[in-house]
C-alpha positions as CSV (number, residue, x, y, z in Angstrom):
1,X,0.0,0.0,0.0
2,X,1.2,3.5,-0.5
3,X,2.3,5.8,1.9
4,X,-0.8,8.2,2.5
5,X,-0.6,12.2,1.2
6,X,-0.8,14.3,3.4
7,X,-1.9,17.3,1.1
8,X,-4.9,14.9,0.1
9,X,-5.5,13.8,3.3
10,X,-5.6,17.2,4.9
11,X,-8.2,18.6,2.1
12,X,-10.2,15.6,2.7
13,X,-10.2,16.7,6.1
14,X,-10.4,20.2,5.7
15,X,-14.1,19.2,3.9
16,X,-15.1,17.1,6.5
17,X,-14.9,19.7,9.2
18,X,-11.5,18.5,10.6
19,X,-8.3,20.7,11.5
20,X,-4.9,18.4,10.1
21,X,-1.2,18.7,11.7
22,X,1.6,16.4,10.9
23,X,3.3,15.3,14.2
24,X,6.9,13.8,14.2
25,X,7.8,11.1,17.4
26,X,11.1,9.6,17.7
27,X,11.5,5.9,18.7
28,X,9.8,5.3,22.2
29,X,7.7,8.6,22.3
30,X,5.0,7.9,24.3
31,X,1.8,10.2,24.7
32,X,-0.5,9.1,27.7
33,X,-3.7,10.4,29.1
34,X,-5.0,13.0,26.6
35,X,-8.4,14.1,26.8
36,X,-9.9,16.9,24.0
37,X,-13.3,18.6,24.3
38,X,-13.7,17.7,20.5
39,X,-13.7,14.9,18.4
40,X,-10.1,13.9,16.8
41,X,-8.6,11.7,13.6
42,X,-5.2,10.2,13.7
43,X,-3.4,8.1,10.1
44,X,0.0,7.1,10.6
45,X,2.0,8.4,7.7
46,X,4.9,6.7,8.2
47,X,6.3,4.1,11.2
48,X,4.4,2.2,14.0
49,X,2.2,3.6,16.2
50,X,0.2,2.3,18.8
51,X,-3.7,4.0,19.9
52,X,-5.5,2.9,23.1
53,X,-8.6,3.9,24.0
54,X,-11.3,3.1,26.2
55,X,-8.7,-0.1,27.1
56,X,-8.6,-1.1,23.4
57,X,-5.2,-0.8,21.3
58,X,-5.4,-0.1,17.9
59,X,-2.5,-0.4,15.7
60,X,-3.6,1.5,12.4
61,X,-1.4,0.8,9.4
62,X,-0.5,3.7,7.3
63,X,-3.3,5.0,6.1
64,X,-5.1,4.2,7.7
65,X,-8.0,6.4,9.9
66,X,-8.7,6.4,13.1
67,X,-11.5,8.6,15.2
68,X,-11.2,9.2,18.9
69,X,-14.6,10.7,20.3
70,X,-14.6,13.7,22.0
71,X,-13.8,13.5,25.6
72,X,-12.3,10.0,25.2
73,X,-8.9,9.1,27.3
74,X,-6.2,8.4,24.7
75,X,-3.0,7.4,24.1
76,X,-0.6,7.5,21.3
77,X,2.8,6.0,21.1
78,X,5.4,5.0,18.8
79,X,6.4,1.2,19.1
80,X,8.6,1.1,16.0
81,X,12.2,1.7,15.7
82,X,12.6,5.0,14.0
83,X,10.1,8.2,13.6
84,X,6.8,8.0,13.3
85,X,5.0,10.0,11.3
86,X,1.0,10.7,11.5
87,X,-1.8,13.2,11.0
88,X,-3.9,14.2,13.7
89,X,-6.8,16.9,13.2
90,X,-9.9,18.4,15.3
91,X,-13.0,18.4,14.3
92,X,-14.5,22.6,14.2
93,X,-17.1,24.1,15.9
């Protein structure tokens, strides 16, 4: 499978109601515990990342979407060996 665009992805986004980032974690980053007040969509770019929520853990392939609800505990981490790249965006009031 191809590596996703981020241009594409972003102006699918963008259409849908939904801000889009690109965030950059080196090996072992690990984000734990995040709550927003809005609803959120993560797609690894690039590497292997690791979502939990509500005690399930995901691990999207690239390309991959995934929606966390608003005011849903989450955690994102990169499990791989080298940087992980993904797409995160909040959905606009």
């Amino acid at each position: 499978m191809p590596a996703p665009n981020p241009s594409v992805i972003s102006e699918n986004w963008r259409a849908r109601g939904f801000s889009c980032g690109l965030w950059t974690d080196p090996p072992g980053q690990v984000w734990e515990g995040y709550v927003h007040p809005v609803d959120e969509l993560l797609m690894v770019v690039e590497g292997e990342v690791e979502v939990e929520m509500n005690g399930q853990v995901l691990r999207p392939a690239p390309g991959e979407e995934v929606f966390i609800p608003a005011e849903v505990t989450h955690s994102v981490r990169n499990r791989g060996r080298g940087t992980s790249r993904w797409l995160y965006g909040y959905k606009r009031g």
